[in-house]
BAFIVEX-739230 format. One record per atom (N, C-alpha, C, CB): residue number from 1; residue in three letters; atom name; x, y, z. Coordinates in Angstrom, 3 decimals. Glycine has a CB too. Example, Ala and Ser with C-alpha at 12.3 -4.5 7.8 and 13.67 -1.06 7.14 Angstrom:
REM residues 2
ATOM,num,residuo,atomo,x,y,z
ATOM,1,Ala,N,13.190,-5.690,7.800;
ATOM,1,Ala,CA,12.300,-4.500,7.800;
ATOM,1,Ala,C,13.200,-3.300,7.800;
ATOM,1,Ala,CB,11.308,-4.473,9.046;
ATOM,2,Ser,N,12.850,-2.250,7.080;
ATOM,2,Ser,CA,13.670,-1.060,7.140;
ATOM,2,Ser,C,12.900,0.030,7.870;
ATOM,2,Ser,CB,14.084,-0.598,5.725;
REM end
This chain:
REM residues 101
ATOM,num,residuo,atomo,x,y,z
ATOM,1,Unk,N,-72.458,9.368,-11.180;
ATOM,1,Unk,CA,-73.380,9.356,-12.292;
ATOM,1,Unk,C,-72.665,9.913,-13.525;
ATOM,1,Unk,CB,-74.659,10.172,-11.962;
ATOM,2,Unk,N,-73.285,9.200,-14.877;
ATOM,2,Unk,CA,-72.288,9.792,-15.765;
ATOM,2,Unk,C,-72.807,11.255,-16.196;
ATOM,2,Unk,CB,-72.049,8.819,-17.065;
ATOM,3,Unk,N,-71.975,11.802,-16.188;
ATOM,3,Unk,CA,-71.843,13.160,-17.183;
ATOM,3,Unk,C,-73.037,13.149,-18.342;
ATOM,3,Unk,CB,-70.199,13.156,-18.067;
ATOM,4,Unk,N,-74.033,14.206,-18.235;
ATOM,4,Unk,CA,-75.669,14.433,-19.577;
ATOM,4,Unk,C,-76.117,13.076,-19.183;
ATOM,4,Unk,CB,-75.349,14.570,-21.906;
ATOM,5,Unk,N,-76.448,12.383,-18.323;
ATOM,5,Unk,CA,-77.421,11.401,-17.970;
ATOM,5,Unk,C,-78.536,11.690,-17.047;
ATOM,5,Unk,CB,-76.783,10.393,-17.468;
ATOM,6,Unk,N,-78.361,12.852,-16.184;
ATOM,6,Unk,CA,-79.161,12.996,-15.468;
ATOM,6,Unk,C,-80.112,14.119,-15.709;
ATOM,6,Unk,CB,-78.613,12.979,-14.488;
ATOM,7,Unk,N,-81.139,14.456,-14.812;
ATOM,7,Unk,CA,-82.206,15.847,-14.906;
ATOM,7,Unk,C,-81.334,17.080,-14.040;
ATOM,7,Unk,CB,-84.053,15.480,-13.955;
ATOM,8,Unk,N,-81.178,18.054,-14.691;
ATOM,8,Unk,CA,-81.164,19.575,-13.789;
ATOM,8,Unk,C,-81.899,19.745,-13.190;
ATOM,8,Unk,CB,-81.200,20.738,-14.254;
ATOM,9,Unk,N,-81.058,20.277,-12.037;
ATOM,9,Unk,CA,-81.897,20.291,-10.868;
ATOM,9,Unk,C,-83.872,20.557,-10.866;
ATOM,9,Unk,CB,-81.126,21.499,-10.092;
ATOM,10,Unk,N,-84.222,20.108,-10.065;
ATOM,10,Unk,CA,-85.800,19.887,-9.946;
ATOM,10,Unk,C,-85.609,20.950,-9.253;
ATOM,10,Unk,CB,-86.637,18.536,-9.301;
ATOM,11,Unk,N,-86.836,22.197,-9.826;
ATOM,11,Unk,CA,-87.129,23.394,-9.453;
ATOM,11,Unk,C,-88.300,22.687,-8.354;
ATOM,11,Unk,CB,-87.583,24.523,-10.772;
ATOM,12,Unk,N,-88.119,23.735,-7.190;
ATOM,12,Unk,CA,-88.560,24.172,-6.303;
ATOM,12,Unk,C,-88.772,25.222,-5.933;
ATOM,12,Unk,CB,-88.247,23.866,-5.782;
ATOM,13,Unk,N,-90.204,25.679,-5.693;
ATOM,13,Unk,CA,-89.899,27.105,-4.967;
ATOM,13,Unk,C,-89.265,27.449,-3.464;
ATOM,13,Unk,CB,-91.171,27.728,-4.902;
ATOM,14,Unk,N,-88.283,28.394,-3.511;
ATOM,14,Unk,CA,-88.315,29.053,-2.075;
ATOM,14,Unk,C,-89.098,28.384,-1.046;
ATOM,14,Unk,CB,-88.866,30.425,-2.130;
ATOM,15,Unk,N,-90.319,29.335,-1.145;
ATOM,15,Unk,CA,-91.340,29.793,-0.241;
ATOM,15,Unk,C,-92.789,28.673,-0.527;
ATOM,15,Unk,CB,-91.651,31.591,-0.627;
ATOM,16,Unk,N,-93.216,28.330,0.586;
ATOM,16,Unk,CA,-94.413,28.038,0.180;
ATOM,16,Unk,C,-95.653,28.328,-0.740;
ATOM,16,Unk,CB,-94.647,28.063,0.860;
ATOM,17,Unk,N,-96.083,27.791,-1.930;
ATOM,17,Unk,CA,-97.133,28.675,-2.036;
ATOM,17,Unk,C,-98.728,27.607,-2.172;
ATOM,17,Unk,CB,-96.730,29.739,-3.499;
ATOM,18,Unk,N,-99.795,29.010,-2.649;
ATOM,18,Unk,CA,-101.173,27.756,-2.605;
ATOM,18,Unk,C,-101.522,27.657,-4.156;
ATOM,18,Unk,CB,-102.903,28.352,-1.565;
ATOM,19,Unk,N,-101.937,26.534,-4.473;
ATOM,19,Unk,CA,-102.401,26.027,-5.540;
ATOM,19,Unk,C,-103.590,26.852,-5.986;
ATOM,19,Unk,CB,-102.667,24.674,-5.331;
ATOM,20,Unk,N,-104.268,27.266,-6.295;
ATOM,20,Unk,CA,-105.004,28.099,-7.627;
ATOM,20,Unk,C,-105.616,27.172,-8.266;
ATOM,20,Unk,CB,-104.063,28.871,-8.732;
ATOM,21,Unk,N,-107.384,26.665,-8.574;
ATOM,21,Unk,CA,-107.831,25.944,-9.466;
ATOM,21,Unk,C,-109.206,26.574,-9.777;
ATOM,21,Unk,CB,-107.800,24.561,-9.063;
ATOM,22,Unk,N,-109.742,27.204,-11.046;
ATOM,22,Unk,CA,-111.518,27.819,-10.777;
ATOM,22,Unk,C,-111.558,28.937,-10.099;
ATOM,22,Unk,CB,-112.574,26.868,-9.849;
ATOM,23,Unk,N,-110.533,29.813,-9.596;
ATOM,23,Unk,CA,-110.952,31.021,-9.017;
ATOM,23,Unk,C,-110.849,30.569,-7.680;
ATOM,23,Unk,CB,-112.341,31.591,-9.450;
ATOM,24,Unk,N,-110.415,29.088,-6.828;
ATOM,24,Unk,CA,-110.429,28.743,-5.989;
ATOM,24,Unk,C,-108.904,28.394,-5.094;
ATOM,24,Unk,CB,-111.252,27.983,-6.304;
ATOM,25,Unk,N,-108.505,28.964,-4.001;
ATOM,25,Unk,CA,-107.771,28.306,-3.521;
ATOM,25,Unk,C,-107.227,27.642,-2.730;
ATOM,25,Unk,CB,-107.531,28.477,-3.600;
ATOM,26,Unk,N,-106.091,26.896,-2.454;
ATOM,26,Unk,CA,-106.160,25.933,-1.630;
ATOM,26,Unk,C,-105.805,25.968,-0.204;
ATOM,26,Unk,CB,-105.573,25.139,-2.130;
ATOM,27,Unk,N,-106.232,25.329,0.845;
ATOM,27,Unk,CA,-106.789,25.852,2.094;
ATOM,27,Unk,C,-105.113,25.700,3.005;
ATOM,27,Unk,CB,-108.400,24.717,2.773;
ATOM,28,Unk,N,-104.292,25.059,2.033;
ATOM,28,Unk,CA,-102.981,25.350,3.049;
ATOM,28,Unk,C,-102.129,25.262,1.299;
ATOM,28,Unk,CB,-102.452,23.722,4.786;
ATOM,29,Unk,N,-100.577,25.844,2.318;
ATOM,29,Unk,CA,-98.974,26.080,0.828;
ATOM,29,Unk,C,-98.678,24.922,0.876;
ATOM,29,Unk,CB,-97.223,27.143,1.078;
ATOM,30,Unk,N,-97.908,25.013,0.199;
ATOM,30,Unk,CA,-97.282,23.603,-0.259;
ATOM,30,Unk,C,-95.711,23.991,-1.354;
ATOM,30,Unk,CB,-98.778,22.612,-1.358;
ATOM,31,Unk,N,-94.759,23.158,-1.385;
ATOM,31,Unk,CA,-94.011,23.857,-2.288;
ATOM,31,Unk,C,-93.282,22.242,-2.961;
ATOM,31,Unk,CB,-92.856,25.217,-1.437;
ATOM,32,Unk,N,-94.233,22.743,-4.008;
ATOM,32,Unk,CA,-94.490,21.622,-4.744;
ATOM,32,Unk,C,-92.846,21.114,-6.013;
ATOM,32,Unk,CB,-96.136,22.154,-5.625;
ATOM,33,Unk,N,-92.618,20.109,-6.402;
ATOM,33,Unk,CA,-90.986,20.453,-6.877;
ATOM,33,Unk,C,-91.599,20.162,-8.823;
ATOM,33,Unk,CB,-89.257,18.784,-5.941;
ATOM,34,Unk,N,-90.954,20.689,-9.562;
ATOM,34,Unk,CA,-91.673,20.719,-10.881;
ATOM,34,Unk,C,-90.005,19.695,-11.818;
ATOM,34,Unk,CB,-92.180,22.964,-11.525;
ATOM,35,Unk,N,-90.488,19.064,-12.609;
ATOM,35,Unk,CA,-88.953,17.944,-13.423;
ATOM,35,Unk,C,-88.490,19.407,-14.174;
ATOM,35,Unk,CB,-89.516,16.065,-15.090;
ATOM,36,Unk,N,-87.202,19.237,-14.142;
ATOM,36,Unk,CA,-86.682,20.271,-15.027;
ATOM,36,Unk,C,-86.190,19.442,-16.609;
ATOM,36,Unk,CB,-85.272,21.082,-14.127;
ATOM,37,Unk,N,-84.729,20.023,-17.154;
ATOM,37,Unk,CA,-84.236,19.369,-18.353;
ATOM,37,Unk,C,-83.480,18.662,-18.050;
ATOM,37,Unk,CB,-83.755,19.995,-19.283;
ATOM,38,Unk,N,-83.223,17.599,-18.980;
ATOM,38,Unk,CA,-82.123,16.903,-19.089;
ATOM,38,Unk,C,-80.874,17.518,-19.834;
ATOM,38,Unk,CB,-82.515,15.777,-19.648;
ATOM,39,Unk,N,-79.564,16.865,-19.556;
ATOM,39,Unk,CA,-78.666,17.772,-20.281;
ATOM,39,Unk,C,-78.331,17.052,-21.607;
ATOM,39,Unk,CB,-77.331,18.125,-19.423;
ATOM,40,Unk,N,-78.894,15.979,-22.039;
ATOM,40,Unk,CA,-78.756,15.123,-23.496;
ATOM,40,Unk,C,-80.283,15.040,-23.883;
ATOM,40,Unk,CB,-77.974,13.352,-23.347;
ATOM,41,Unk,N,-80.811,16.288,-24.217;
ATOM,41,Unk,CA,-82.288,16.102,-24.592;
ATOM,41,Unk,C,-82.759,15.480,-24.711;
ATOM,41,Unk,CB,-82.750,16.331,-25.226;
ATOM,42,Unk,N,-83.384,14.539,-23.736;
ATOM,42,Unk,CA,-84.236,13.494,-23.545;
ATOM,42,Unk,C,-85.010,14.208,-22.847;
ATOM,42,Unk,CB,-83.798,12.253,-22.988;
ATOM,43,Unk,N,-86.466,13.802,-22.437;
ATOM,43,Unk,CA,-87.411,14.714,-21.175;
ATOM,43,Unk,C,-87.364,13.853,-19.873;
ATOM,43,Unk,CB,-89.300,14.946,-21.612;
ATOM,44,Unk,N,-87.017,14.880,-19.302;
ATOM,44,Unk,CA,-87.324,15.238,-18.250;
ATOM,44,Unk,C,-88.798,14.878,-17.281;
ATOM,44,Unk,CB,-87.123,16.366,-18.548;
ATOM,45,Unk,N,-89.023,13.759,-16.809;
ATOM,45,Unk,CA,-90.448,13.397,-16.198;
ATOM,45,Unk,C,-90.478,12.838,-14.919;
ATOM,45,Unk,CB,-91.170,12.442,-17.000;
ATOM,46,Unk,N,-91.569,12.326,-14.430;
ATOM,46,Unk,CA,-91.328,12.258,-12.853;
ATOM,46,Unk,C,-91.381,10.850,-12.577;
ATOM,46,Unk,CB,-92.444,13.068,-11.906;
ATOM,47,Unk,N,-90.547,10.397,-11.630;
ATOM,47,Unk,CA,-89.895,8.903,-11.537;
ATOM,47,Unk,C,-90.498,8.426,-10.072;
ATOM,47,Unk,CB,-87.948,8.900,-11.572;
ATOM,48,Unk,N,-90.439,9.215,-9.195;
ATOM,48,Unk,CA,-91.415,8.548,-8.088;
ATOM,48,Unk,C,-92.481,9.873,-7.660;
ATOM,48,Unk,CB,-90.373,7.897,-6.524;
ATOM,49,Unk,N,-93.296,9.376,-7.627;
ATOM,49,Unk,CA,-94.367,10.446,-7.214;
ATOM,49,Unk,C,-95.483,9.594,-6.544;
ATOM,49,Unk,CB,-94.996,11.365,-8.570;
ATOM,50,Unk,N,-96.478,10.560,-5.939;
ATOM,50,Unk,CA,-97.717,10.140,-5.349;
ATOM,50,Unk,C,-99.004,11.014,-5.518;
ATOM,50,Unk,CB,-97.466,9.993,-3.976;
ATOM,51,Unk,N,-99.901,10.652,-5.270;
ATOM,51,Unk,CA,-101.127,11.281,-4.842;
ATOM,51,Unk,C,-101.252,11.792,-3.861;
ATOM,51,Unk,CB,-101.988,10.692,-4.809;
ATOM,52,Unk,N,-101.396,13.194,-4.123;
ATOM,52,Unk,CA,-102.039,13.726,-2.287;
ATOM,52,Unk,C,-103.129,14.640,-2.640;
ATOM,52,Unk,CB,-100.728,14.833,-1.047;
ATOM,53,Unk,N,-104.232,14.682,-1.616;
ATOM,53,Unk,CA,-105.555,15.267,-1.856;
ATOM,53,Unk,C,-105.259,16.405,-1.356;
ATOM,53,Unk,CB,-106.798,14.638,-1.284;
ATOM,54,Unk,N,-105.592,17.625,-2.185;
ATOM,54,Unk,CA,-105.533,18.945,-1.681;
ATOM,54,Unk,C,-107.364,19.529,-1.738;
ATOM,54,Unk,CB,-104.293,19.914,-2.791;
ATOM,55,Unk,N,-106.796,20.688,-0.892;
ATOM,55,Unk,CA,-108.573,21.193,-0.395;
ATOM,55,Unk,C,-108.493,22.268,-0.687;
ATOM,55,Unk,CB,-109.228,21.178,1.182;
ATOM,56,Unk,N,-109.418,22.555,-1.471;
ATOM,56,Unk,CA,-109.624,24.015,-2.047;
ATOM,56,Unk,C,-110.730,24.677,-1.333;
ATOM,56,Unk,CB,-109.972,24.030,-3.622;
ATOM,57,Unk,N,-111.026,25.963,-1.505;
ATOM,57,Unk,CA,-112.127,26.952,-0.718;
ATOM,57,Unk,C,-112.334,28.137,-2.235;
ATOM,57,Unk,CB,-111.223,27.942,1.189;
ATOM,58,Unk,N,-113.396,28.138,-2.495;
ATOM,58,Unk,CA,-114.196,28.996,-3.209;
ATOM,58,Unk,C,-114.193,30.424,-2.435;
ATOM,58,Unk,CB,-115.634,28.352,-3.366;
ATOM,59,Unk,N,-113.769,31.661,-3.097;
ATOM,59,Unk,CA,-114.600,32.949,-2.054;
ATOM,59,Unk,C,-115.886,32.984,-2.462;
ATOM,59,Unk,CB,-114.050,34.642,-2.191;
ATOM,60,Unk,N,-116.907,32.729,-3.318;
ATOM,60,Unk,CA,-118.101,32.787,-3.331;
ATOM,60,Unk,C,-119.191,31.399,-3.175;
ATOM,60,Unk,CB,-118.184,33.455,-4.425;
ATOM,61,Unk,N,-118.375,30.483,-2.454;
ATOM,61,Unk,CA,-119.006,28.861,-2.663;
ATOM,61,Unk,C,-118.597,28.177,-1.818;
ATOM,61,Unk,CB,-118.703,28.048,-3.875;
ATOM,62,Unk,N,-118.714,26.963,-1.740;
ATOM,62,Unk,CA,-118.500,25.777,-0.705;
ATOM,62,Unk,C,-116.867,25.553,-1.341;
ATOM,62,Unk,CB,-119.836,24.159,-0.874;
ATOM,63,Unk,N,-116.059,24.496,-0.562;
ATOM,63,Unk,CA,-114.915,24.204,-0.757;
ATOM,63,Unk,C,-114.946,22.934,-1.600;
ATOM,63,Unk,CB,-114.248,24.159,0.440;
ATOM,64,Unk,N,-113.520,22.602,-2.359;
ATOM,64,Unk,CA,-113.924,21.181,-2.481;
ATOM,64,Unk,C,-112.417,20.248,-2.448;
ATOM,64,Unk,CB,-114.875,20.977,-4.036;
ATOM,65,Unk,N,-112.477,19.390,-2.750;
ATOM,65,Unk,CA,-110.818,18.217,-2.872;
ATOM,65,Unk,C,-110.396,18.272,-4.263;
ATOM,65,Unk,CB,-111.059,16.206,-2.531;
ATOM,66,Unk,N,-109.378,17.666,-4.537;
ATOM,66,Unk,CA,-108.928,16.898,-5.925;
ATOM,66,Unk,C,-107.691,16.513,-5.968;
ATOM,66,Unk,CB,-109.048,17.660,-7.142;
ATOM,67,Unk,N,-107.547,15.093,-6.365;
ATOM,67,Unk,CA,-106.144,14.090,-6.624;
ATOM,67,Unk,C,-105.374,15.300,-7.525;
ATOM,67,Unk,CB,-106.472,12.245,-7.723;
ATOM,68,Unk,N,-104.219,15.343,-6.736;
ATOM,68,Unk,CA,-102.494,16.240,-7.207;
ATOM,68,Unk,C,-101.505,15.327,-7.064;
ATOM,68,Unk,CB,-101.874,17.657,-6.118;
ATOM,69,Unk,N,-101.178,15.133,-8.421;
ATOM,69,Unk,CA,-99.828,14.250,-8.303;
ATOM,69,Unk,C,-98.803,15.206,-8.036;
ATOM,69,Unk,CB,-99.413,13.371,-9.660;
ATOM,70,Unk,N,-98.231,14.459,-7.212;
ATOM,70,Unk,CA,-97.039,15.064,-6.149;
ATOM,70,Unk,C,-95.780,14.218,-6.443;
ATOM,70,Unk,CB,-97.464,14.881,-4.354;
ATOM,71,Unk,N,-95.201,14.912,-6.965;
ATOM,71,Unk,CA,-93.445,15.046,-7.629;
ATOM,71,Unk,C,-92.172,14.646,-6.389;
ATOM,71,Unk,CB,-93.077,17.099,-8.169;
ATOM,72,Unk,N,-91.942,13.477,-6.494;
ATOM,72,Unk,CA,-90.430,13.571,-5.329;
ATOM,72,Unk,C,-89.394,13.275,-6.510;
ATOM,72,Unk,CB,-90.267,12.039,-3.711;
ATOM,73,Unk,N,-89.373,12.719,-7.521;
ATOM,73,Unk,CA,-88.190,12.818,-8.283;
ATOM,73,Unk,C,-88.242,12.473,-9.771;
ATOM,73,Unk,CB,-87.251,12.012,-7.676;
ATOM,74,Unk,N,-87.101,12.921,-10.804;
ATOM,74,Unk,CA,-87.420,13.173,-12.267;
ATOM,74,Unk,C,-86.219,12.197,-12.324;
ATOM,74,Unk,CB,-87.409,14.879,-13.071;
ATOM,75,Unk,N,-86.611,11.282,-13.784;
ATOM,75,Unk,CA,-85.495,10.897,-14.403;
ATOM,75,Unk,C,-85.365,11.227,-16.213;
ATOM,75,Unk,CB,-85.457,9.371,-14.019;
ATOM,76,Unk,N,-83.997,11.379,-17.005;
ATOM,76,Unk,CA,-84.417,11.449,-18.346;
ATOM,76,Unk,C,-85.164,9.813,-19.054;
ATOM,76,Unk,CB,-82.944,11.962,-19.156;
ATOM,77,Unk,N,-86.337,10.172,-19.630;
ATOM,77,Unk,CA,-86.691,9.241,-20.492;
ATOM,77,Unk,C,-86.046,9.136,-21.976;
ATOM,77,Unk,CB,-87.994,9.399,-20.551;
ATOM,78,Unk,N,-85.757,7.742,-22.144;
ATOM,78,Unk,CA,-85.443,7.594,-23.386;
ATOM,78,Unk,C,-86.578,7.370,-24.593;
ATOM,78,Unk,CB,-84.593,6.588,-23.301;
ATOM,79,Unk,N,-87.902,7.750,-24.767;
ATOM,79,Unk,CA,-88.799,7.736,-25.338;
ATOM,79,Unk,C,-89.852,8.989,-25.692;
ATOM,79,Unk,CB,-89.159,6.885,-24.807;
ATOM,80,Unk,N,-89.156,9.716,-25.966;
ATOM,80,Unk,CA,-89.737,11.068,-25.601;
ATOM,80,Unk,C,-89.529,11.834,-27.341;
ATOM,80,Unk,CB,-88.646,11.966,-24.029;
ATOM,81,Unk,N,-90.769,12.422,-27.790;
ATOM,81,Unk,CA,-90.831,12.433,-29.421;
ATOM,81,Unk,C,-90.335,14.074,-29.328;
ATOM,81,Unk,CB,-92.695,12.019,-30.337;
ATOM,82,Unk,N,-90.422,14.918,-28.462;
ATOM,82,Unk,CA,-89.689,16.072,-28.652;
ATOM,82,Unk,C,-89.511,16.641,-26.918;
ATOM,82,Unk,CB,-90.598,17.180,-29.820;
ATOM,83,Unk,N,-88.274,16.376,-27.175;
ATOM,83,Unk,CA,-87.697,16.557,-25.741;
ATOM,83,Unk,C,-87.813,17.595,-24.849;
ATOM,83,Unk,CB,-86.534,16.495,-25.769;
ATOM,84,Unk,N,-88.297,17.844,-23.881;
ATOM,84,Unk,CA,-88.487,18.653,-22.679;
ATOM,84,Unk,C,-89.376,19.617,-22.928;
ATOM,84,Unk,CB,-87.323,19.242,-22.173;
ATOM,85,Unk,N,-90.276,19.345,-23.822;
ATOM,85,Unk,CA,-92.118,19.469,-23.793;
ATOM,85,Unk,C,-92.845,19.173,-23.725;
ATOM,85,Unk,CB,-92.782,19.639,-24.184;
ATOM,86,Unk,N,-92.989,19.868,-22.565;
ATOM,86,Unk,CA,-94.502,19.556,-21.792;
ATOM,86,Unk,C,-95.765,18.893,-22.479;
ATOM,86,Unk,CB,-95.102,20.913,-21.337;
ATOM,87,Unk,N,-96.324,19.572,-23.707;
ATOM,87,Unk,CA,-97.304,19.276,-24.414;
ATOM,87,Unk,C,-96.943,18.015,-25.115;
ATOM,87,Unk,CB,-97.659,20.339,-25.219;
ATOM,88,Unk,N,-95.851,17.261,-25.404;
ATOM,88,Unk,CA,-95.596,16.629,-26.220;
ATOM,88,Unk,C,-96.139,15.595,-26.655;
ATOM,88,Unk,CB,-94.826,16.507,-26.095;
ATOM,89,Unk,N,-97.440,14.884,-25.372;
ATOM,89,Unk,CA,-97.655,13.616,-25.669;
ATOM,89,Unk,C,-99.341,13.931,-25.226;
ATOM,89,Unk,CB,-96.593,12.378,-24.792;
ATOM,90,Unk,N,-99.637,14.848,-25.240;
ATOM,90,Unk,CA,-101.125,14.899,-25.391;
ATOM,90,Unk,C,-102.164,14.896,-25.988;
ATOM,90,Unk,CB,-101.391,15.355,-25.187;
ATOM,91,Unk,N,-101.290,14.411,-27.689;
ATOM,91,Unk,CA,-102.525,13.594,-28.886;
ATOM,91,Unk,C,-102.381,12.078,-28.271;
ATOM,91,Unk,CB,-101.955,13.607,-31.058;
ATOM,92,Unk,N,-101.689,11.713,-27.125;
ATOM,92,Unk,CA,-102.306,10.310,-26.826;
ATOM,92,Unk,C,-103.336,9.900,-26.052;
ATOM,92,Unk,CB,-101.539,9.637,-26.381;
ATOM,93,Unk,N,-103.652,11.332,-25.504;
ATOM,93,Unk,CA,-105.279,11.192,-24.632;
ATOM,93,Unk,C,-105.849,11.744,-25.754;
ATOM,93,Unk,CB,-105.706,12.167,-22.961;
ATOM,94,Unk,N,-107.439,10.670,-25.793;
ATOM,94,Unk,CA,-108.084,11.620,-27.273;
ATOM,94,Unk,C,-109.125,12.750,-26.604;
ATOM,94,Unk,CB,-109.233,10.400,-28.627;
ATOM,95,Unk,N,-109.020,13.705,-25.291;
ATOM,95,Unk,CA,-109.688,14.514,-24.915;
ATOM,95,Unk,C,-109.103,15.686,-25.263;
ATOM,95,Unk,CB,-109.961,14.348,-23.780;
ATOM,96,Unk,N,-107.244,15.591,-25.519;
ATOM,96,Unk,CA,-106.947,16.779,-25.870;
ATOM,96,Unk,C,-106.627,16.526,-27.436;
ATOM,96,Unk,CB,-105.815,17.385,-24.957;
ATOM,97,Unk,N,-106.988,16.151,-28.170;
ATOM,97,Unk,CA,-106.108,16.108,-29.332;
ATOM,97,Unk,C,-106.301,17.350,-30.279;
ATOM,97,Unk,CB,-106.368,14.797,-30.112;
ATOM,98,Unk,N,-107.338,17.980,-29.669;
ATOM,98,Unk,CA,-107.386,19.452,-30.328;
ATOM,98,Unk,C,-106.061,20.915,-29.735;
ATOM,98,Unk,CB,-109.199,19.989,-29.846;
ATOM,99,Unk,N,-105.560,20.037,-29.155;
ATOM,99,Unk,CA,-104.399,21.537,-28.399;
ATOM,99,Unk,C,-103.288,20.558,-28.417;
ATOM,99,Unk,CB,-104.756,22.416,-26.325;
ATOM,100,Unk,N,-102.768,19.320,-29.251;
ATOM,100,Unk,CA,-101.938,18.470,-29.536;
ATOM,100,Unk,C,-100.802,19.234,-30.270;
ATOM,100,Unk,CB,-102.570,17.408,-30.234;
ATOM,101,Unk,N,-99.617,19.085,-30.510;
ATOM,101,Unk,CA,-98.369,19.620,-30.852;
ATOM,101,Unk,C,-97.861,19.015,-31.997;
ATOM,101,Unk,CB,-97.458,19.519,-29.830;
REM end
C-alpha cells in the first residue's frame, strides 16, 4: 500500500466493554473498533460495517434493543469538507443542524 494512503490503526479497546445509552446498560461487552486518522488528511470512515442489535437493561425499568452499526473496517475518503471530524457532516441531516460545525 502506498505510503499516507491508508487509516491509522483502528482503535480498539483491550478489554471488553458495555455500551451505555439513557442511564441504561447493555446486557453483554463487546469491544467495539472506532476509524481512526488518515495520514494525508482525508477522514477517516467506515468501509465495511453492519448492523447488530444490542440489548440494553434499565436499573429502574424494563430492558430494551437498538440497531448499532458495527465497524469491521475504515478507509480514507476523498470527500470530506474538514478532515477527521467527527461532526463534520451533520448540517446534512436537517435534525441536527443546530450543533452543525
Amino acid at each position: 500500500m502506498v505510503e499516507g494512503k491508508k487509516c491509522l490503526a483502528v482503535y480498539q479497546p483491550e478489554a471488553p466493554m458495555n455500551f451505555t445509552l439513557a442511564g441504561c446498560v447493555s446486557t453483554r461487552s463487546y469491544r467495539p473498533k472506532y476509524c481512526g486518522v488518515c495520514t494525508d488528511n482525508r477522514c477517516c470512515v467506515p468501509y465495511k460495517s453492519k448492523t447488530i442489535n444490542v440489548s440494553f437493561q434499565c436499573p429502574d425499568g424494563p430492558g430494551f434493543s437498538r440497531q448499532v452499526l458495527w465497524i469491521n473496517a475504515c478507509f480514507c475518503n476523498l470527500t470530506c469538507r474538514n478532515p477527521n471530524d467527527i461532526f463534520a457532516d451533520l448540517d446534512s441531516y436537517p435534525d441536527f443542524s443546530e450543533i452543525a460545525n
